[in-house]
C-alpha positions as CSV (number, residue, x, y, z in Angstrom):
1,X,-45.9,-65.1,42.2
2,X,-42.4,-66.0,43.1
3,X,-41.3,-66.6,39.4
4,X,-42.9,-63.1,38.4
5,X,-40.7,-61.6,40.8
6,X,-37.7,-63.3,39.5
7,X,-38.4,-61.9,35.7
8,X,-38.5,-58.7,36.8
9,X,-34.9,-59.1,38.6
10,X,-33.5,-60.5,35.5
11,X,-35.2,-57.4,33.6
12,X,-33.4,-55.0,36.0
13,X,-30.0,-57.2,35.6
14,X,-30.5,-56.6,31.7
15,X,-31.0,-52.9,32.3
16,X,-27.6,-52.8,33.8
17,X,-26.1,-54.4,31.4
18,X,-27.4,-52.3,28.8
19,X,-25.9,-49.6,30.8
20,X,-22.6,-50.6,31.1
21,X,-22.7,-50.8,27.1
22,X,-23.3,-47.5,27.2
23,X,-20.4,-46.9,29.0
24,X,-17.8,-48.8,26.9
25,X,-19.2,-46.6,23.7
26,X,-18.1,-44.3,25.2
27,X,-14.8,-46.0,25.7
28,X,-15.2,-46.5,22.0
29,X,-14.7,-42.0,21.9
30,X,-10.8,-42.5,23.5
31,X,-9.7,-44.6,20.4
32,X,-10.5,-42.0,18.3
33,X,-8.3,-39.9,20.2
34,X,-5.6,-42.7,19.9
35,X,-5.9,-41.7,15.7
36,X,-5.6,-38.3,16.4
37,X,-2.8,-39.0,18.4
38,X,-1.3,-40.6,14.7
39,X,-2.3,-37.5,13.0
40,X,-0.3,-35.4,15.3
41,X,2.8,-37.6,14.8
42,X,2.5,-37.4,11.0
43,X,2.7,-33.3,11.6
44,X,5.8,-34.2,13.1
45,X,7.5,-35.4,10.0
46,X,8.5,-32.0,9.0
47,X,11.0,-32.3,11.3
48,X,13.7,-34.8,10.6
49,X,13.4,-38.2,13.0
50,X,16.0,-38.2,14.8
51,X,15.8,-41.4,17.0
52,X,15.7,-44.3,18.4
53,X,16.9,-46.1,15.5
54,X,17.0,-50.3,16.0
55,X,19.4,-50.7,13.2
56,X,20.2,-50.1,9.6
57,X,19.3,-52.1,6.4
58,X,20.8,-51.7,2.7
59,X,18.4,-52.1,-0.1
60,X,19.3,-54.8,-2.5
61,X,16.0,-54.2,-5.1
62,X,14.6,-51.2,-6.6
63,X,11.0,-50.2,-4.9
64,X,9.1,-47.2,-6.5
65,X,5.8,-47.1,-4.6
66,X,2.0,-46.3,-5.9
67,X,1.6,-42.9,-6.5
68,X,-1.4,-43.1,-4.1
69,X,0.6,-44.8,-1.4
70,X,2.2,-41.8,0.4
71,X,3.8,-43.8,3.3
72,X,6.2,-46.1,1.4
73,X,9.6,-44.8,0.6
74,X,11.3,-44.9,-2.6
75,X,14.5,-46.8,-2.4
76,X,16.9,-47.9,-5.2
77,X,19.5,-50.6,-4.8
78,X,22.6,-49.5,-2.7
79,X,20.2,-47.0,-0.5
80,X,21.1,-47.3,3.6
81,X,17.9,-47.3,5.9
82,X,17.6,-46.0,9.0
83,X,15.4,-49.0,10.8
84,X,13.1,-47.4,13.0
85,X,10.5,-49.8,13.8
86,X,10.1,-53.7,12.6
87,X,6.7,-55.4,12.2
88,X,6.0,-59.2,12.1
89,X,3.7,-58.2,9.0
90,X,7.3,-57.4,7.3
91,X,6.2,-53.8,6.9
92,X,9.1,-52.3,8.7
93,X,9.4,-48.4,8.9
94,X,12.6,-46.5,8.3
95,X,14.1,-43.1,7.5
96,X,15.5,-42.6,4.4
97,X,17.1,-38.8,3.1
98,X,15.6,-37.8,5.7
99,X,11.6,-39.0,4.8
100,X,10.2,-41.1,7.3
101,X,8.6,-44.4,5.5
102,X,7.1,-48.0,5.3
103,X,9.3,-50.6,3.2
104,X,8.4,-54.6,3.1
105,X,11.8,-56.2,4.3
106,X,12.3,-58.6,1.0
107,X,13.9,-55.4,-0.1
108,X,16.8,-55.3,2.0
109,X,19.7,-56.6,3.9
110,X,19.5,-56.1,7.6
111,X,23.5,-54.3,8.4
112,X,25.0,-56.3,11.2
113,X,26.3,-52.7,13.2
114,X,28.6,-55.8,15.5
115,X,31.0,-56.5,12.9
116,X,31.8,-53.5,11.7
117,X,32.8,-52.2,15.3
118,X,35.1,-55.5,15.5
């Protein structure tokens, strides 16, 4: 008798858990609210990005993007990038004649902003 009863303790343990499952799913519902949250901030590019910058980067080889890849930015050699953000996948994002972009970093020099104030 006594082991019966402990079955049916471990069933009710395993009807909790299955209830706090239930409760991260819907944990699961405020991620999707994180990519609307993206959405929103690509709505924003209409208006020109106007900080914080974490430094500037001149473009030493030609980059035309895919057609089909919106989020890259065209730059030709010479071109001066607004840094905004810096990945460790070396997709760094910058603003460039004022369209905000993705650009891999093998494409540029990083502009030391230190010397030239020296």
């Amino acid at each position: 008798r006594r082991s019966s009863d402990l079955s049916s303790v471990r069933a009710s343990d395993s009807n909790e858990s299955l209830n706090s499952g239930q409760s991260t799913s819907s944990g699961v519902t405020s991620c999707s609210d994180g990519t609307s949250n993206r959405d929103s901030f690509r709505l924003d590019e209409d208006v020109p990005y106007t900080g914080p910058f974490c430094g500037r980067a001149k473009v030493h080889t030609d980059f035309t993007p895919s057609p089909y890849d919106t989020d890259s930015l065209k730059i030709k050699k010479g071109d001066v990038i607004d840094i905004i953000c810096k990945t460790p996948m070396g997709m760094w994002t910058g603003m460039l004649n004022n369209k905000v972009g993705n650009f891999k970093f093998i494409y540029v020099d990083t502009i030391s902003e230190d010397r030239k104030s020296t």
